[in-house]
N, C-alpha and C positions, 0 to 999 in steps of 0.2 A: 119487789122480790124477783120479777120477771129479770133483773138486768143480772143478780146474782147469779142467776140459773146459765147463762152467757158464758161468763168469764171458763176462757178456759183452763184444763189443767197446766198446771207451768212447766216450763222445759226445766228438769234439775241436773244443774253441772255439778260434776263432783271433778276431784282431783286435790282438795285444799285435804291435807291431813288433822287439821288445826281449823279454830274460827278463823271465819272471815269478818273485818275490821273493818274495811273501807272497799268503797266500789267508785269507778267514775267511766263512761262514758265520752267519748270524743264526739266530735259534731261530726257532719255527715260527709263522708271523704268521697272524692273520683272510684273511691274502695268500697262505698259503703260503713259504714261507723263499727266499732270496737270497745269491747267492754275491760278494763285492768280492773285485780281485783287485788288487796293484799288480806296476808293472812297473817297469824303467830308464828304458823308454818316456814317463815324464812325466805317465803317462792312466791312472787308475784305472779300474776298468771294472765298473759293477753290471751281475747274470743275473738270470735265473732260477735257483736252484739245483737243482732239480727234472730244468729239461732243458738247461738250460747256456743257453738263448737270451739275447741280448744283451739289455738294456733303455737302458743309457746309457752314457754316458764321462763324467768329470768332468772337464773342462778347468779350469788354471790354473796348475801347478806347472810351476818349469821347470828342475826339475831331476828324475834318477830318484827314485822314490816307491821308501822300503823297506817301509815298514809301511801297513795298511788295518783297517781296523774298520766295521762295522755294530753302532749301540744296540740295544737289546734289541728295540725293535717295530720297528726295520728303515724306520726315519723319517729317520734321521739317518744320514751316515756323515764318517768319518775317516781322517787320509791322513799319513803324515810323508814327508820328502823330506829328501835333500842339495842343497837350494834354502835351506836351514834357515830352514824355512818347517815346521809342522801345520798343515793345514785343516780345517776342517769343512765339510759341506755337508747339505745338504736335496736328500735320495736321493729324495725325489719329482718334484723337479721341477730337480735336477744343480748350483741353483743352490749360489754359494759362502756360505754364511754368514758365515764369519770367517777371517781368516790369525791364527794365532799364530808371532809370530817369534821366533826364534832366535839364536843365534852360535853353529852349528855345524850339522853333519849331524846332521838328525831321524834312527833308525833304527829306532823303536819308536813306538807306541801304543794305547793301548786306554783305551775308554768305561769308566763305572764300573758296578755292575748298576744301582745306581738311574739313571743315565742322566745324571745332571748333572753328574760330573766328566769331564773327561781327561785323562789321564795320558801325559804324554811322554818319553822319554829319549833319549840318541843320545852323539855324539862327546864335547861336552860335560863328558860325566860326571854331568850334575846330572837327576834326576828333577825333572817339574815337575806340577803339579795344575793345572790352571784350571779353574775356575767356571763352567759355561757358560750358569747363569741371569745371568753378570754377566760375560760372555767380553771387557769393557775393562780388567778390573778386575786386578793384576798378579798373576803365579800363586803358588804357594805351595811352594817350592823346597827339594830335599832333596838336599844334595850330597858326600853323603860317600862314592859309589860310586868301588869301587878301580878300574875301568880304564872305557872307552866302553863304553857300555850297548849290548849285542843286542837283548834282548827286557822286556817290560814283560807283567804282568798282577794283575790285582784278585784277593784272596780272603779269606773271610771275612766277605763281606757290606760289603764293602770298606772294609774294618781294618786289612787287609796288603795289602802290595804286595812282589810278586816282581819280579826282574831276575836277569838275567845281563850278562856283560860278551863284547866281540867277541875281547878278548885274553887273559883267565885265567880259568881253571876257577869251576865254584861257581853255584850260584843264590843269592841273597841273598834274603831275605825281612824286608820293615819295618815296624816298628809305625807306624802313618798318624796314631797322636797326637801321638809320642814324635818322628815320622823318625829312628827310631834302629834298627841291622840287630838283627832278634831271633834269628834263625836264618839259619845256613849250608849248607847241602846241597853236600855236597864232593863235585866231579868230576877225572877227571885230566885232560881235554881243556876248550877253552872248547863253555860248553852253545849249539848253535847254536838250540834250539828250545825252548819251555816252554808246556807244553799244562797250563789248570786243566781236571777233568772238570769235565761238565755238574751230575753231582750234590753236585760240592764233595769228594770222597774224594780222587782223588789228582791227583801233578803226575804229568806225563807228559814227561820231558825225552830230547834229544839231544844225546850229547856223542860227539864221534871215530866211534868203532864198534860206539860201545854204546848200547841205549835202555833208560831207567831209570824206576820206578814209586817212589816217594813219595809217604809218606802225609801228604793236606795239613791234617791236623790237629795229629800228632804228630812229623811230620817225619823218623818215620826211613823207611831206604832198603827196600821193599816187595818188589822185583824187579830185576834187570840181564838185558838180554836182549844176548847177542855176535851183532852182525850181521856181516855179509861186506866190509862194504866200511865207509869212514865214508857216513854217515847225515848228512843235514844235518834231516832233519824227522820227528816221528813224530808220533801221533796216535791215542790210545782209540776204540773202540765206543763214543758213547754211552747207547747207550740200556740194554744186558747189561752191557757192560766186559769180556764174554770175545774182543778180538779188539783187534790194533793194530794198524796201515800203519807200513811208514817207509819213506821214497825218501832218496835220498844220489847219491854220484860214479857210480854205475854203470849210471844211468841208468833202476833199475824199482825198481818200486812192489811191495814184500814185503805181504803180511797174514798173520798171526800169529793161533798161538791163545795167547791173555794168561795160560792157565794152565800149558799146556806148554811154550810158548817155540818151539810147532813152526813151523814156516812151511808157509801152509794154499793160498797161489798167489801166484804170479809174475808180476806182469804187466807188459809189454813196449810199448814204444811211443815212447817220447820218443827224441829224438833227440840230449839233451843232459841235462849233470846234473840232477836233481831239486833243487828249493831250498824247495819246500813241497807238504806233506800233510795235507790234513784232512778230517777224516767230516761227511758233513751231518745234520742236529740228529736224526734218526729213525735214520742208520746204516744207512738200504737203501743209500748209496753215499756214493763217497772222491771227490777231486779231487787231483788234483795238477799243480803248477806247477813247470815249467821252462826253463833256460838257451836250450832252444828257441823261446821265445815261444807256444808253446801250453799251455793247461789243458784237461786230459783228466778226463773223469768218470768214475769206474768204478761196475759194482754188484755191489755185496755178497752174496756167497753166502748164502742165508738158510736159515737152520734151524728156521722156524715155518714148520709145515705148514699153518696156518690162516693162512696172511699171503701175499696175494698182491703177486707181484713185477712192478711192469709191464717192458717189455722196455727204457724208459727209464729202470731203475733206481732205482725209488720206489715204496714201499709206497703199497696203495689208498687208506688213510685221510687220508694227507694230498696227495691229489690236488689238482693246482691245475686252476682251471678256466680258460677261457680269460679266459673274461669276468674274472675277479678279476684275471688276470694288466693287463687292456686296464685296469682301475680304477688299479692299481698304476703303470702306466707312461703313463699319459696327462698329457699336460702336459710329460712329460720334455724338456727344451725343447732338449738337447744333438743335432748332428747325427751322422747315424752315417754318412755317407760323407769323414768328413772324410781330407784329403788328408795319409795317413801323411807318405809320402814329401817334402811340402816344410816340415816340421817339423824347426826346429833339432835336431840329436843332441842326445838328455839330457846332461846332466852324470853322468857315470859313475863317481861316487868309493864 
C-alpha cells in the first residue's frame, strides 16, 4: 500500500474537445521524446512527453483520427482517420506533407523502424505499404485480412507485420515478402490493442478482460493476465519489462507487476472509459487517453534507488531542457488558440 501512497498526482492535458483514441510516444530524441495523441476531434496533437506541454495541433483531417504515429527521430508524424484519408506531416514545423487516400475508414497506422514505409489498415480490410521516399507512387496492397483491421505494427526489423481485426479474435502476423499470414495468435475476444516491446521480445495485446504476453519471435502465448473489467489497452515497462498498465470500461489505469500478475496501484481520474495506454520510452511514466477528452500522465513507482525521479515524472537523464524543448517547437507554424467550438463535429464512425 505504501507504493500507492507514491504515485503521484498526474499531469492532465487537455485541449482534445473529443475522446481521445490512440496515444504513442517516440523514443528518446537529441530533443528529448514526444507524445501524438489522436482524437474524434479531427486534431492530432504533438507534447512534450516528459511534461505533457502542448507544442502543436495538426490541422487538416475532417473527420475523427483513430490512429497517430511518431517516426523514429520524432521528425515526421502520422494520422489515420474516418475521412479515409492517412496523413503525414512534418512534426516540426505541423505542415501536411501528403494525404494518402483511401475508400474506407483509416483505423490504424504506423511508420516502419527504418522510417521510409507506412503502413495502413482500417474498414477496408486491405493492409497498405507506401513508400514515402516516393509517397505518389501507388502502395503496395495486402488483402487477405479476415474482418476490418484494429490495429497495425512492424516487427522484425520490418519483415512482419501484425494486425488485428475490430470484429474477430486473433492477431495476424505477415510475411512482408510473401504478404501471406505466417502466424496466428489466437484470442477469444477481438484484440483491441497490440503493443511490440521496445526490445523486440514480446507482443503485448488486449483482448476482453484479459492482457496477454507473446513471444515475438516464437509466438507462443508467454502469459495471460485476468483483469477486472475489459481492458481496451495495455502496455509493457520498457526499459525492465517487470511492470504493465491497462485502462478499459472502468475508467482507471491498473500497473502490474509482469511477473506476478499482482496489481501494484490504482489510479483514478478520468471521468470516462480509458481507450489508450502507454509507457514513455525510459518507463519513469504512462499516459493515458480517454472518452473524457483528457490525457493524463502518470509516474512510475520507481525501484532504482540510484535514479532520481523528478516530481514531473521523468528520470534525470533524460531531462529536457528548455532551450531544446524552444529548438523543437519553433517554427511550429499551427495556432493554438484556435477556436474549438466553431469546428464542424468530426465524423464519428
Amino acid at each position: 500500500m505504501d507504493q500507492k501512497r507514491k504515485l503521484a498526482v498526474p499531469l492532465v492535458c487537455h485541449g482534445h474537445s473529443r475522446p481521445v483514441v490512440d496515444l504513442f510516444y517516440s523514443p528518446v530524441t537529441p530533443d528529448g521524446f514526444f507524445l501524438i495523441s489522436a482524437s474524434k476531434d479531427s486534431s492530432p496533437m504533438l507534447r512534450n512527453g516528459e511534461t505533457g506541454d502542448w507544442i502543436g495541433t495538426f490541422e487538416g483531417h475532417k473527420g475523427a483520427v483513430w490512429s497517430c504515429c511518431l517516426d523514429t527521430n520524432a521528425l515526421r508524424a502520422a494520422s489515420g482517420s474516418a475521412d479515409f484519408s492517412a496523413k503525414l506531416w512534418d512534426a516540426l514545423t505541423g505542415d501536411e506533407l501528403h494525404s494518402f487516400e483511401h475508400k474506407h475508414i483509416v483505423r490504424a497506422c504506423a511508420f516502419s523502424v527504418d522510417t521510409h514505409m507506412l503502413l495502413t489498415g482500417g474498414v477496408e480490410k486491405v493492409l497498405r505499404i507506401f513508400d514515402l521516399n516516393r509517397p505518389d507512387a501507388p502502395p503496395r496492397e495486402v488483402d487477405n485480412s479476415p474482418g476490418s483491421i484494429r490495429t497495425v505494427a512492424w516487427l522484425h526489423s520490418d519483415q512482419t507485420i501484425l494486425s488485428s481485426c475490430t470484429d474477430i479474435g486473433g492477431v495476424r502476423l505477415w510475411d512482408v515478402r510473401s504478404g501471406k499470414i505466417v502466424q496466428t495468435l489466437e484470442t477469444k475476444s477481438p484484440v483491441t490493442s497490440a503493443e511490440v516491446s521496445q526490445d523486440g521480445r514480446y507482443i503485448t495485446t488486449a483482448d476482453g478482460s484479459s492482457v496477454k504476453f507473446w513471444d515475438a519471435n516464437h509466438f507462443g502465448l508467454v502469459r495471460t493476465c485476468d483483469m477486472p473489467c475489459n481492458v481496451e489497452s495495455a502496455s509493457l515497462e520498457p526499459k525492465h519489462g517487470n511492470k504493465f498498465i491497462a485502462g478499459g470500461e472502468d475508467m482507471w489505469i491498473r500497473l502490474f507487476d509482469f511477473h506476478s500478475g499482482e496489481e501494484i496501484a490504482c489510479n483514478k481520474g478520468h471521468h470516462g472509459p480509458v481507450h489508450c495506454v502507454r509507457f514513455s520510452p525510459g518507463g519513469e511514466s504512462y499516459a493515458s487517453g480517454s472518452e473524457d477528452g483528457t490525457i493524463r500522465i502518470w509516474q512510475t513507482v520507481s525501484h532504482d534507488d540510484g535514479e532520481a525521479v523528478q516530481a514531473n515524472g521523468s528520470s534525470a537523464k533524460v531531462k529536457v531542457t528548455v532551450d531544446e524543448v524552444t529548438r523543437k517547437i519553433d517554427g511550429f507554424n499551427l495556432s493554438k488558440d484556435k477556436k474549438i467550438d466553431e469546428k464542424e463535429e468530426a465524423t464519428d464512425l
